[in-house]
KOLZA-955309 format. One record per residue (C-alpha): z, x, y; residue number from 1. Coordinates in steps of 0.5 Angstrom, whole numbers, plus 500, padded with zeros to 3 digits. Layout:
<atoms>
((Z,X,Y),NUM)
...
</atoms>
This chain:
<atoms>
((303,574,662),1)
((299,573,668),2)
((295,566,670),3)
((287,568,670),4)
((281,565,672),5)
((275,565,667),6)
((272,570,673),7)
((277,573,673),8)
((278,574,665),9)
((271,575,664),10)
((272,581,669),11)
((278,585,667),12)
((275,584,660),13)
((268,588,662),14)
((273,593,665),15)
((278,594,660),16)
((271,595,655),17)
((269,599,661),18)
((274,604,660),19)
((274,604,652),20)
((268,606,651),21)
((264,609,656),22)
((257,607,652),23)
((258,599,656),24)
((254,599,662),25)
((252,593,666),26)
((245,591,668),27)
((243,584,673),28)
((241,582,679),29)
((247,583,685),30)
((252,584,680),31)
((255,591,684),32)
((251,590,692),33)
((256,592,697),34)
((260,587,700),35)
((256,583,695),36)
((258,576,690),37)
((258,581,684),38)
((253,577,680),39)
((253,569,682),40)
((259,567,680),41)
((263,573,681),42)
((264,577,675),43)
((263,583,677),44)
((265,583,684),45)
((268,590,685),46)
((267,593,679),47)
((261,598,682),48)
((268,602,686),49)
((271,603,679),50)
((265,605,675),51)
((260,606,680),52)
((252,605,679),53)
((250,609,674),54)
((254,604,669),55)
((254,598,674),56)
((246,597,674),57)
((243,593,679),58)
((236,591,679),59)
((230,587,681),60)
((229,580,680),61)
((226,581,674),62)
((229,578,667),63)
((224,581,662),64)
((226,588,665),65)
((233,587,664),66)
((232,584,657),67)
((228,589,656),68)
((232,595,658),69)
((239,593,655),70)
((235,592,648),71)
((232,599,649),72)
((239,602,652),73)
((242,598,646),74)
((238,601,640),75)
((239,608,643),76)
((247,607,642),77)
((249,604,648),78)
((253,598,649),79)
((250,593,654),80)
((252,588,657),81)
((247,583,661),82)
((248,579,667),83)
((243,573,667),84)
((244,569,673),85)
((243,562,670),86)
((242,561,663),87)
((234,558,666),88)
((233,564,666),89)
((234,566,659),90)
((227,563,658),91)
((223,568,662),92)
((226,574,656),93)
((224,569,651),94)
((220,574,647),95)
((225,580,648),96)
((230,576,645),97)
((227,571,639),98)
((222,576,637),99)
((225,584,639),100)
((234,583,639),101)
((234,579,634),102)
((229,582,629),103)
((230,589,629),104)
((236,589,626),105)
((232,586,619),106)
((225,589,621),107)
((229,596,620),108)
((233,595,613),109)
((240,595,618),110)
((238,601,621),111)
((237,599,628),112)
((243,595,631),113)
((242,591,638),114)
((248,590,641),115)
((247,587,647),116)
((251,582,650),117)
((247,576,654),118)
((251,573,659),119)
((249,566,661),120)
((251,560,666),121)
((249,553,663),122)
((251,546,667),123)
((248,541,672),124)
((251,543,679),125)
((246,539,684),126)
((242,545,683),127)
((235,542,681),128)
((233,542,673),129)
((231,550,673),130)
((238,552,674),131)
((241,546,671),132)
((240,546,663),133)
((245,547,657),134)
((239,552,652),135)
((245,554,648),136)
((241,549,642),137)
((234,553,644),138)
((237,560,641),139)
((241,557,635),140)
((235,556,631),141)
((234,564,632),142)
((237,568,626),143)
((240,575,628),144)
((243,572,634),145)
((251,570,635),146)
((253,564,640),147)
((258,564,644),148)
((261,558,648),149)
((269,559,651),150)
((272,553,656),151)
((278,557,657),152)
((281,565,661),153)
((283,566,655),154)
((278,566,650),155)
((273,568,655),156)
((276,575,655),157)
((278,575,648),158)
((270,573,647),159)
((267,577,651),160)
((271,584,648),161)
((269,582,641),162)
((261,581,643),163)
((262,587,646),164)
((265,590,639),165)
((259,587,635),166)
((253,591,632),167)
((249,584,633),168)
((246,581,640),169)
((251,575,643),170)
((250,569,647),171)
((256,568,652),172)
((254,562,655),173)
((259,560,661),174)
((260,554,664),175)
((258,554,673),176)
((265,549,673),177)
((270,553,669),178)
((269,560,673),179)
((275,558,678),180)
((276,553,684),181)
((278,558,689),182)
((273,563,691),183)
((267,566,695),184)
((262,562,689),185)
((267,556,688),186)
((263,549,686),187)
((264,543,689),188)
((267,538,683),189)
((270,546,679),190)
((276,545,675),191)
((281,552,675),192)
((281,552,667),193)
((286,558,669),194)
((289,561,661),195)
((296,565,661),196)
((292,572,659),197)
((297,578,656),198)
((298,584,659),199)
((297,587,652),200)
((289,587,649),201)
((287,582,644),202)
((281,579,642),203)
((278,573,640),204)
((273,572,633),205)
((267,569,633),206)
((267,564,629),207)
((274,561,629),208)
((274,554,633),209)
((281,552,637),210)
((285,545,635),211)
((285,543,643),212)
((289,536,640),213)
((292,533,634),214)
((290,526,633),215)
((288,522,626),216)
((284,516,629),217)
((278,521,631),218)
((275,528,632),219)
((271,530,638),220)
((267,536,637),221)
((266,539,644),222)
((264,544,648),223)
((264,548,655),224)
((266,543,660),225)
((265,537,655),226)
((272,539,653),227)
((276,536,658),228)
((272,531,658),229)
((274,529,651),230)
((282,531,652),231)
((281,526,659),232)
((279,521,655),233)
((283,523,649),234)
((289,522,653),235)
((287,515,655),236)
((285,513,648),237)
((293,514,647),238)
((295,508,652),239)
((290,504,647),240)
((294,505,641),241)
((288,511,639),242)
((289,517,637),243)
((284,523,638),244)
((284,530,636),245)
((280,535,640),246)
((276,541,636),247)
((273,547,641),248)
((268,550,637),249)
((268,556,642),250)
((263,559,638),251)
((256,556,635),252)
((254,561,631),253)
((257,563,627),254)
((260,556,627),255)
((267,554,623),256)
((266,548,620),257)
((272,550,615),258)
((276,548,621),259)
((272,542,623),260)
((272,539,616),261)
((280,540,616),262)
((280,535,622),263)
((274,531,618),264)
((279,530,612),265)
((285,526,616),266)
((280,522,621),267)
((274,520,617),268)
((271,520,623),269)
((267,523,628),270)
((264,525,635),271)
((260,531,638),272)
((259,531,646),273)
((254,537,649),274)
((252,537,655),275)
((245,538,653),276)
((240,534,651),277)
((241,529,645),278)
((235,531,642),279)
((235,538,638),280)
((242,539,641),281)
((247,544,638),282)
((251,537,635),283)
((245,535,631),284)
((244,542,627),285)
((252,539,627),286)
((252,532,624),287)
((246,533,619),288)
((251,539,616),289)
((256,534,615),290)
((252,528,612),291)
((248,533,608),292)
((254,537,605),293)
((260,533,606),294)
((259,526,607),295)
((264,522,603),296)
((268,525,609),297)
((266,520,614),298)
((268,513,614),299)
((263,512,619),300)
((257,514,622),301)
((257,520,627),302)
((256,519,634),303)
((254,524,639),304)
((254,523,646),305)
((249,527,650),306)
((245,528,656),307)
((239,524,657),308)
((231,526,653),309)
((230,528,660),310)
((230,534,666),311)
((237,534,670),312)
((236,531,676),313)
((237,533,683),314)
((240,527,686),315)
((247,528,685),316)
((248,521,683),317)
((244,521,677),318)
((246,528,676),319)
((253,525,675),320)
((250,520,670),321)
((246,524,667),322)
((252,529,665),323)
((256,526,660),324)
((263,523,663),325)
((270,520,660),326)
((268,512,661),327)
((261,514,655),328)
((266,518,650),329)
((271,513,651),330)
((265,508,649),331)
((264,512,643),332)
((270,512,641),333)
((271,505,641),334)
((264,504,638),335)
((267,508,632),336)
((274,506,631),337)
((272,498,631),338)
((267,500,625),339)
((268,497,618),340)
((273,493,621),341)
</atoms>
């Protein structure tokens, strides 16, 4: 076992796919520059000296164009792996993915795969609301596409390897605080979510949502950074007497709602936290599933708690209380427990 950052996860598992499969490439901006960062965040720091630049492609600032070319690559047999500088940019390929990636598979009968994966960053880092926001809901809502979201080492690397695997497009997004403290490309205010990483391979399913604390109380859905936040509050409830169980989703297409339910059944209630707006986030598309199919699970109305219906600001100030915090899920729980009594 060793300790691994999520950079540091995400690269060992983009090299392990590397050397398994010479069909996996890697395509961004600055991703393999001598003497360069290795992408924004570091992922890729390296990488070029191993596999050189045929596999570790950079390319102009031109989102559309790597999009486009790793959809071509990927219906001619290869593998590729996307390096998208800030999930913002996501939107600058819209076409590609929503009406290209995700519909040739269905166009075609099955007989053209897009096995593209597209990695992206999300969260509010005092970077101004173009390199700020939290798109996961925007690509949910697109049928043919798998979403991705892991909040620790290890299950970003056992993600990524099995998007890479996949006969699908996938989204992973990462979040800009969990890459790892330490380093070139370090954020102020980033945690060090380091995981225990086995020497041996494994991989992690999409579609399975990780239990991150036991409670009976309350559920709280959370993803990315909003994890830690929800395990800071939970561990504060607990003082109070309250006690709160922590689901991960770690995939939000396919969602496991087999698992969520499991939690449902004990707690009766109900919180979802993202980072993403209120209206038309990925806990909406959540809550109405619930309500709508397994509602006699609830004993009381499911809150979220989310960002504001606005862009993220710059001031940091107001991006701190832009982004939801501890004291807001605390609030929430509070809210819920005291209903019906």
């Amino acid at each position: 076992m060793r300790r691994l950052s999520i950079a540091e996860a995400l690269r060992e598992a983009i090299a392990e796919e590397m050397r398994r499969d010479e069909r996996v490439f890697c395509i961004g901006e600055d991703i393999g520059v001598e003497g360069g960062f290795g992408g924004a965040f570091t992922v890729t720091l390296r990488l070029e000296k191993e596999f050189g630049h045929e596999r570790i492609i950079d390319t102009p600032i031109s989102e559309i164009g790597i999009c486009g070319t790793a959809i071509g690559a990927a219906i001619n047999g290869m593998r590729p792996i996307a390096d998208v500088q800030y999930s913002d940019f996501l939107f600058c390929m819209m076409d590609q993915l929503v009406n290209q990636a995700a519909k040739f598979c269905f166009m075609s009968g099955g007989s053209v795969k897009v096995p593209i994966v597209m990695r992206a960053p999300v969260g509010a880092t005092t970077r101004g609301c173009q390199h700020a926001q939290s798109p996961e809901s925007y690509f949910i809502h697109v049928p043919g596409l798998k979403i991705a979201c892991p909040s620790n080492a290890y299950d970003a690397k056992g993600i990524l390897k099995s998007a890479v695997r996949d006969d699908n497009p996938v989204l992973i997004f990462e979040h800009k605080l969990l890459y790892g403290s330490k380093g070139i490309r370090s954020e102020k205010s980033a945690l060090s979510p380091t995981s225990e990483i086995p020497e041996e391979e494994y991989l992690v399913p999409l579609g399975k949502a990780k239990l991150k604390r036991e409670g009976s109380d309350v559920t709280i859905l959370a993803n990315l950074l909003m994890v830690y936040r929800a395990l800071e509050a939970a561990e504060k409830l607990e003082a109070e007497g309250i006690s709160v169980e922590v689901i991960d989703p770690i995939s939000l297409v396919p969602f496991d709602f087999e698992t969520l339910i499991r939690s449902l059944e004990k707690t009766n209630r109900l919180i979802i936290v993202h980072e993403d707006t209120l209206r038309g986030g990925w806990g909406a598309e959540v809550s109405a599933t619930i309500t709508e199919k397994f509602f006699d699970t609830l004993d009381a109305p499911i809150i979220r708690v989310a960002a504001p219906d606005t862009p993220v600001p710059f001031a940091p100030i107001m991006e701190n209380f832009y982004v939801p915090n501890t004291e807001r899920i605390i609030k929430a729980v509070h809210k819920i427990v005291g209903w019906g009594k």
